[in-house]
C-alpha positions as CSV (number, residue, x, y, z in Angstrom):
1,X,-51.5,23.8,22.7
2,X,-48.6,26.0,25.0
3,X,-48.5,22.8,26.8
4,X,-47.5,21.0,23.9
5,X,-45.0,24.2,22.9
6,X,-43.8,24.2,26.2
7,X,-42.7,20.7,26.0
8,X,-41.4,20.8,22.7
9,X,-39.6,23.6,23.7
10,X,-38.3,21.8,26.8
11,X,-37.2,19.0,24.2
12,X,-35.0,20.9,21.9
13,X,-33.4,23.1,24.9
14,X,-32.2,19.3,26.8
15,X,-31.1,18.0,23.6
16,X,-29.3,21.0,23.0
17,X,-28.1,21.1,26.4
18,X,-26.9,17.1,26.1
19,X,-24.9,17.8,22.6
20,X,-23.6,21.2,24.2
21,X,-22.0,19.1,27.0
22,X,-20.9,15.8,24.9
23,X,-19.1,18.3,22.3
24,X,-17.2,19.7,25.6
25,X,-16.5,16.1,26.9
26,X,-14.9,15.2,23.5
27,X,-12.8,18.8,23.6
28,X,-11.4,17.6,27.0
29,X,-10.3,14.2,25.5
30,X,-8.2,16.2,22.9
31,X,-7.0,18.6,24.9
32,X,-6.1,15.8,27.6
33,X,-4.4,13.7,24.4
34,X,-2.4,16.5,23.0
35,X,-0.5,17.1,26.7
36,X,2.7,16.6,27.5
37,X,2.0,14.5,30.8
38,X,1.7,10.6,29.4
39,X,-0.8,9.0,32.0
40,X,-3.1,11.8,30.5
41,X,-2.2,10.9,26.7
42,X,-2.9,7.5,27.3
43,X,-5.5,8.0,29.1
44,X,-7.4,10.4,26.6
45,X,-6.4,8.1,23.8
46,X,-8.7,4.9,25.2
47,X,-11.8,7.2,26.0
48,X,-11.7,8.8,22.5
49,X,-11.7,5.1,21.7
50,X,-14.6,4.3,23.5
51,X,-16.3,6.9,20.9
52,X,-15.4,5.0,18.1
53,X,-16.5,7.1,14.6
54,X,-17.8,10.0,16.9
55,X,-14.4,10.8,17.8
56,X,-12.1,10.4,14.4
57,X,-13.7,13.8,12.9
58,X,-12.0,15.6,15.9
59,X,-8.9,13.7,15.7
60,X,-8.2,14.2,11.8
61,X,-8.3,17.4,12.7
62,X,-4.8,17.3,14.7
63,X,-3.6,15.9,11.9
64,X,-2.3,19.2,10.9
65,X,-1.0,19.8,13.9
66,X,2.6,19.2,13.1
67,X,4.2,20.5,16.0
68,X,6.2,18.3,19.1
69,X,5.1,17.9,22.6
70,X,7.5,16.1,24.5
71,X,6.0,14.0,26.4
72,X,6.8,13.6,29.7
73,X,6.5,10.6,33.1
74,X,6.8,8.3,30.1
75,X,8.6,5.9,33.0
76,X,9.9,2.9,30.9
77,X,7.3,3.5,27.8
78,X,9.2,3.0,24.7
79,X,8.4,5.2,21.6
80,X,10.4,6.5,18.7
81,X,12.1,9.4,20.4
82,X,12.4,8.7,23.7
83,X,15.4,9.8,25.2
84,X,16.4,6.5,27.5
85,X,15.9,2.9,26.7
86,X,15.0,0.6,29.9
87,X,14.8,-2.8,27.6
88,X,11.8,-3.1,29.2
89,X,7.8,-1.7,29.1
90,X,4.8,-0.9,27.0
91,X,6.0,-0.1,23.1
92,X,4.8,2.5,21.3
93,X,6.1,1.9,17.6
94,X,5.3,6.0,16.5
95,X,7.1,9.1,17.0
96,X,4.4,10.4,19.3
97,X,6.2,13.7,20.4
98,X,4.6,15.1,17.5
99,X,1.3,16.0,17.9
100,X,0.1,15.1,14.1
101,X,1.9,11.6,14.3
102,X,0.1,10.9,17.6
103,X,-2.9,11.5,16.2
104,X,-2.2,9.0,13.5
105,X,-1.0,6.6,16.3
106,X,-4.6,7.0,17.7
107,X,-6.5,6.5,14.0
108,X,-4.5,3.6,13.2
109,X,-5.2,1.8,16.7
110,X,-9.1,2.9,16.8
111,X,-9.7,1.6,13.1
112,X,-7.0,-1.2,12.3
113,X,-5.6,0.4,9.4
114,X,-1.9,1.3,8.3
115,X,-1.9,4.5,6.9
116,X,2.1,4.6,7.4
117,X,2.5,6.6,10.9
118,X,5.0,4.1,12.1
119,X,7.6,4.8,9.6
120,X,8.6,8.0,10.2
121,X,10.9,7.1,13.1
122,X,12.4,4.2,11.3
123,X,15.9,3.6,10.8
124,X,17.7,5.3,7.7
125,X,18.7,2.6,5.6
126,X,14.9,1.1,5.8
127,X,13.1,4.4,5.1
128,X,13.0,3.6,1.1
129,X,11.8,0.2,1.3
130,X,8.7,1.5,3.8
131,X,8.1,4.1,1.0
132,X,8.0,1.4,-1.9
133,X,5.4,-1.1,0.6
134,X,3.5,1.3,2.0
135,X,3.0,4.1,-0.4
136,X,3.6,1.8,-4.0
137,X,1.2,4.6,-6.2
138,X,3.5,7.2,-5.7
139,X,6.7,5.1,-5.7
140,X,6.0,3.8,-8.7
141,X,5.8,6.8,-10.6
142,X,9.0,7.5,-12.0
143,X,9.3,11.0,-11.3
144,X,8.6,10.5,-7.7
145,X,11.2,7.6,-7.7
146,X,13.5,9.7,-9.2
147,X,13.2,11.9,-6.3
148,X,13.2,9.6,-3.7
149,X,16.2,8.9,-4.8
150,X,18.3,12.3,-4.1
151,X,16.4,12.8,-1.1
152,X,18.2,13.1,2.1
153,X,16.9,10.9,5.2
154,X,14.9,13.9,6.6
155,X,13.1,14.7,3.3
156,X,11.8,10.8,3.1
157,X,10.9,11.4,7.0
158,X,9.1,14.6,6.0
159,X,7.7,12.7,3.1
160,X,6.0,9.5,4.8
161,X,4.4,12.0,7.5
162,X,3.1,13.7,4.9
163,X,1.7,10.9,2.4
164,X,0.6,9.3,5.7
165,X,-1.8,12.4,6.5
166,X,-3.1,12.7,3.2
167,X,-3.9,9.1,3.2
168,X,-5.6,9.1,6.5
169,X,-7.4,12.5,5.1
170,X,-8.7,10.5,2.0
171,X,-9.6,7.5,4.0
172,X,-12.1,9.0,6.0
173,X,-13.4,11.0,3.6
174,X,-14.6,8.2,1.7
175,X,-15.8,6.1,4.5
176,X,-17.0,9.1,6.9
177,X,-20.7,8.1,6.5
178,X,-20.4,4.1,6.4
179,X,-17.4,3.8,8.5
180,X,-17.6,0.9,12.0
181,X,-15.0,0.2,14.3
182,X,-16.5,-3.9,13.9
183,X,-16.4,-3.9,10.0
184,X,-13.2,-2.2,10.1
185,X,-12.0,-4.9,12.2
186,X,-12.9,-7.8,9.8
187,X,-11.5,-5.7,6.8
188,X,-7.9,-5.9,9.1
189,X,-8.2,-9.5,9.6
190,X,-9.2,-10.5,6.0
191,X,-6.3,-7.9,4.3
192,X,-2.7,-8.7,3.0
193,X,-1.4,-5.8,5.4
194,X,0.7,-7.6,8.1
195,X,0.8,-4.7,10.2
196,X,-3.3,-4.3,9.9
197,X,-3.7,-8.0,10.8
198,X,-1.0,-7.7,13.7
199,X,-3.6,-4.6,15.2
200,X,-6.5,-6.6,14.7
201,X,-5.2,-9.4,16.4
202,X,-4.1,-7.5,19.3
203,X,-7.2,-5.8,19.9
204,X,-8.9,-8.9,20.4
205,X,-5.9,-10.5,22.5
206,X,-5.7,-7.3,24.6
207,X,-8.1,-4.5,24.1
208,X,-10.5,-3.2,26.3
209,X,-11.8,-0.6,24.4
210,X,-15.3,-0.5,22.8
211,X,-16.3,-2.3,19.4
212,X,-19.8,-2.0,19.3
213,X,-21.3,-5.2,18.0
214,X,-18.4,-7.3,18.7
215,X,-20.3,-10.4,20.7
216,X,-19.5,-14.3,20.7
217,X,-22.2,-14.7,17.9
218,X,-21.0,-12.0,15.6
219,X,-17.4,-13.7,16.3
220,X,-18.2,-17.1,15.4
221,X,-20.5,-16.1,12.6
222,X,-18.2,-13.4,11.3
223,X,-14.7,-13.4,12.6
224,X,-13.4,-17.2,13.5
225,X,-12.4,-18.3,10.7
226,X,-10.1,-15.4,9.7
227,X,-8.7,-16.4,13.3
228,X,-8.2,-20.0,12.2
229,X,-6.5,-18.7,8.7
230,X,-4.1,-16.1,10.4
231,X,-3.3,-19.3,12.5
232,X,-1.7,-20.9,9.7
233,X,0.1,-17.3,8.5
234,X,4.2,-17.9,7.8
235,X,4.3,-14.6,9.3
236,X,5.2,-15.9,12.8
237,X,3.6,-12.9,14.9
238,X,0.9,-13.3,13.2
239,X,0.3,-16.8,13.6
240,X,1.4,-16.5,17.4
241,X,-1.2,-13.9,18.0
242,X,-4.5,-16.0,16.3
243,X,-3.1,-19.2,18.1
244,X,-3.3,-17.6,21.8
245,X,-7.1,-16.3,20.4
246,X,-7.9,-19.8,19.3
247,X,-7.0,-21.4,22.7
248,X,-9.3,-19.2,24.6
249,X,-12.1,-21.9,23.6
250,X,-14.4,-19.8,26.2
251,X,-13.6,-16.2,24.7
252,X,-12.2,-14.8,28.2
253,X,-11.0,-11.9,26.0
254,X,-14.3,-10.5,24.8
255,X,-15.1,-10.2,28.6
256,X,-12.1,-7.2,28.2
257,X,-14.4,-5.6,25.5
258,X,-16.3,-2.3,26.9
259,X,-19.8,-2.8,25.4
């Protein structure tokens, strides 16, 4: 009987000990994402990743974080913000100086999804139009619109970061205990969102981060044929993406995939 207490004891103390340690893995990754240096951001970003749904509770959480890092050794990254223009390198479509809109950047990549991060760094004249698309239950209220309306271009700016956090908030809240990266994925493939379908696509073209589940069978079973339909899409990067994933006939891509 101490034997078995002793062990038991032994048990809880390791598990303890492996959670202890895996909590202060993850608070390294955010603390390493939410520097200035961008080797580190970028870094962080595809080990948090790697954790798939372990890792959005700690990254909503930076959400309300809406203060700017400048990020610096960017080289010839280009982001919304950045001070020179090479014409040339990796492209970062977010204002990702600022520590909450990063953290969107990261939640929109790890689960396909547009919750409207992008458009705070827009261009003026096309700020209204994002509002309409992206955010059409609150444009279409006519009090809203009617604000919209005598807004100047930082209040809309102010305004998309802010519907975009509350509709990253809501989303996880609703899908906290259901939510996977691989479901996720199909849901981007098989939705009307252009920008969703573009992510999805260039995850499986490019990424080398983990989707648990993602195999050749589960493709062919669950995910070719929404290849083959996005193919067809008028929207031409959308059809260019699927087209390059079709002609990989041996799936050299899912090789990229960290299982």
């Amino acid at each position: 009987m101490k034997n078995l207490k002793f062990i038991s004891a032994s048990l809880i103390a390791a598990i303890f000990y492996t959670i202890t340690w895996a909590q202060a893995d993850v608070d390294q990754l955010i603390k390493a994402f939410n520097s200035e240096d961008w080797k580190t951001v970028r870094t962080a970003k595809e080990s948090l990743e790697n954790l798939e749904e372990k890792a959005v509770p700690m990254v909503i959480q930076i959400l309300d974080k809406d203060e700017d890092v400048k990020l610096q050794n960017t080289g010839s990254l280009i982001y919304q913000g950045a001070e020179h223009f090479y014409g040339h390198g990796q492209i970062v479509e977010y204002a990702i100086n600022n520590l909450s809109i990063r953290a969107g950047w990261l939640i929109e990549d790890l689960s396909f999804n547009n919750f409207g991060f992008s458009g705070y760094g827009i261009h003026n004249e096309e700020l209204m139009g994002f509002i309409r698309i992206t955010f059409p239950e609150f444009y279409n209220n006519a009090n809203n619109r009617k604000m919209l309306e005598s807004s100047s271009f930082i209040e809309l700016r102010t305004l998309i970061h802010k519907l975009s956090v509350k509709k990253a908030k809501d989303w996880w809240e609703n899908e906290a205990d259901k939510w996977t990266r691989l479901e996720s994925l199909v849901e981007a493939l098989q939705s009307f969102d252009e920008k969703r379908q573009v992510k999805a696509l260039f995850y499986l073209r490019n990424g080398t981060t983990s989707c648990k589940g993602l195999t050749k069978d589960y493709y062919i079973d669950n995910i070719s044929r929404e290849i083959v339909r996005l193919g067809s899409s008028d929207t031409k990067r959308v059809s260019e993406h699927a087209r390059l994933i079709l002609i990989d006939t041996k799936l050299n891509w899912l090789d990229d995939k960290i299982q």
